[in-house]
N, C-alpha and C positions, 0 to 999 in steps of 0.2 A: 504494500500500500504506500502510494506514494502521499505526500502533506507539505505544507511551507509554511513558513512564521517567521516576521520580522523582531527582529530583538534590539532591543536600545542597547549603546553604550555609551562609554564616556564618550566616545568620538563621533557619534554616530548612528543609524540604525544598518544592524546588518541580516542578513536575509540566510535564513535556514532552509534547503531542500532535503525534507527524510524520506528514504525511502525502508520501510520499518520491516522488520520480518516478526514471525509468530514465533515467540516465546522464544526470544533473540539471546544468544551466548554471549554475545558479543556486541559493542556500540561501536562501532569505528566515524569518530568526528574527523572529518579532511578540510584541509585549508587547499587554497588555489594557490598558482603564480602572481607572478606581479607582470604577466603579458596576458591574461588568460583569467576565465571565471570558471564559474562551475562546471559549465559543460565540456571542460576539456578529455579528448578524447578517455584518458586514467582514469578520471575521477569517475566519470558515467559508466565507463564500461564496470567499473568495481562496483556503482549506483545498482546496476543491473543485475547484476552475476549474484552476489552476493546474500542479498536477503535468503535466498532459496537453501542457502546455507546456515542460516541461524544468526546470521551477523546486519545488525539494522546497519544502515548507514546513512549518516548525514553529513551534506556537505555545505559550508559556510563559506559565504558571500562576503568580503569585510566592508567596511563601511563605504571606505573610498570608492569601490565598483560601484554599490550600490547607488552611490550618491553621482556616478558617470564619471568620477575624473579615470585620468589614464597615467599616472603616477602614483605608484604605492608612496605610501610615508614612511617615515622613517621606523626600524626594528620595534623602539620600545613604541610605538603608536601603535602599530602591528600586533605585538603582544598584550597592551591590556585591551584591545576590541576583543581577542579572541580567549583569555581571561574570561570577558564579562560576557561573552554568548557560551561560552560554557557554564558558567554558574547560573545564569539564566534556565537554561536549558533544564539543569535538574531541578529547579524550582516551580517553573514553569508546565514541563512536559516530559515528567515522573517516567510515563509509559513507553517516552523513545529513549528512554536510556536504561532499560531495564538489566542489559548487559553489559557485563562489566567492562570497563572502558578502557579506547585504543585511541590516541592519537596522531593523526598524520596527514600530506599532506601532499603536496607535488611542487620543485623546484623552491621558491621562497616561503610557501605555503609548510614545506617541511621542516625549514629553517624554525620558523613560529612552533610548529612543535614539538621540537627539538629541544628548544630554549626554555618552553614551559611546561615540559612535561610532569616532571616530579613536581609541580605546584597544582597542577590541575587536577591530581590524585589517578593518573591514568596508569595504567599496567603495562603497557608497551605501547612502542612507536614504530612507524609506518613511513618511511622515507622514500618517496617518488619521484627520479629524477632530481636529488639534491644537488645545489649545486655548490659541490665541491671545491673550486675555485671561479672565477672568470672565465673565459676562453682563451686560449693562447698565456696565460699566469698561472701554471701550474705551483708556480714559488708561492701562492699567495693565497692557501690555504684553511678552509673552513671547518676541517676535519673535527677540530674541537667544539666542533656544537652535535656532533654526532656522538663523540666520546662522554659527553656530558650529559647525557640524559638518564645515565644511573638505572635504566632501562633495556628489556629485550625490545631491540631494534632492529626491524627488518630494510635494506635499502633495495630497491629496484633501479638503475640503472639500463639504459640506453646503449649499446655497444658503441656505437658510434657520438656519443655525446659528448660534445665541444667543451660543458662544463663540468668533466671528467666522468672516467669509466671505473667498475668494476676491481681492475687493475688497479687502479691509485689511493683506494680506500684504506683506511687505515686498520688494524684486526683490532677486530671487537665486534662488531656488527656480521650479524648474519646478509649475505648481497647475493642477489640471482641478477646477471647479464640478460636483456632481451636481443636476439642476435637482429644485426644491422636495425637499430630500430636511434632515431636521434632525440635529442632532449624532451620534444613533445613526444618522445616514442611512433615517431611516423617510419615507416620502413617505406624504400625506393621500391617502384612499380615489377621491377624485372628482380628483384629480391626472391629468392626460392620458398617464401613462407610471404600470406596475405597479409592484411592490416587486421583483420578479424583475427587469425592465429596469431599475431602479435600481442593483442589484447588480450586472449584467452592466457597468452603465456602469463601472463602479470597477474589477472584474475584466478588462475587458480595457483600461482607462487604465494598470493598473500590467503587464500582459502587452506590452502595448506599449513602455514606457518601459524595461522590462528588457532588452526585443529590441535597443532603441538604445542600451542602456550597452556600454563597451565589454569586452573580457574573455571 
């Protein structure tokens, strides 16, 4: 079943898409990019797949989309929007969060829940195309907001992605490579696996890793 609800914050109203499963194991809350909203190809295909599996998912809109700009704010602005639509959330609407909770997100969106995880009371984290460094600035390193969540941290990774691979991650974190697939996870036409089997791979990598957390 799908539902929506706008949530206030300090900064803002931000917008909740849940798509809920029955008598869900699992809450997986996802953040967006900071090029990109909800609908990006990850986030929906995991929107889709996943209720069928026991895992509600809702995916969060931050304020600034919502309100049309096309510049994210700054980190700490980023962090308490997504802060106060999670506390929100369990205040509000008990029922979509019945399982126990997972936070994550896709490229800047992972960043957010990286940063806040141990504060938001979440059991693991969910890393979508994180981006690891800039492009072409391998020196310049993000790795420590992956190491810092104090959490089972799953990353998915793009083989081909510009804001690093698989390869350059740091140990600690559990990572599954999607082959030839780039930071939006788009794989090239003549690629020997579709854009649907690309998604499928991601969709049942993090359907898996939930089955083996424990809770």
């Amino acid at each position: 079943m799908r539902d929506e609800l706008m949530v206030s914050t300090p900064i803002g109203a931000a917008r909740v898409v849940a798509d809920l499963a029955v008598r869900a194991r699992w809450t997986l809350v996802l953040g967006h990019g900071a090029g990109g909203g909800v609908e990006a190809r990850d986030l929906a295909a995991i929107a889709s797949a996943l209720p069928a599996r026991r895992v509600s998912v809702l995916r969060v809109e931050q304020p600034w989309r919502v309100a049309g700009g096309r510049v994210a704010p700054a980190p700490a602005r980023l962090d308490l929007a997504w802060r106060a639509v999670l506390a929100e959330l369990a205040g509000q609407r008990p029922a979509w969060t019945e399982g126990r909770l997972v936070v994550g997100g896709r490229s800047a969106g992972a960043r957010v829940a990286c940063r806040t995880a141990l504060s938001t009371g979440a059991a693991a984290v969910l890393a979508l195309a994180f981006p690891l460094h800039p492009p072409g600035r391998p020196g310049a390193s993000r790795a420590e907001e992956l190491l810092g969540t104090g959490l089972p941290t799953l990353v998915v990774q793009g083989e081909r992605d510009p804001f690093g691979t698989t390869e350059q991650l740091p140990g600690g974190p559990r990572s599954v490579a999607i082959p030839y697939a780039d930071h939006g996870f788009s794989v090239p036409r003549r690629a020997p696996l579709t854009q649907i089997e690309a998604l499928k791979l991601i969709t049942d990598a993090v359907a898996r890793w939930l089955a083996r957390l424990p809770g």
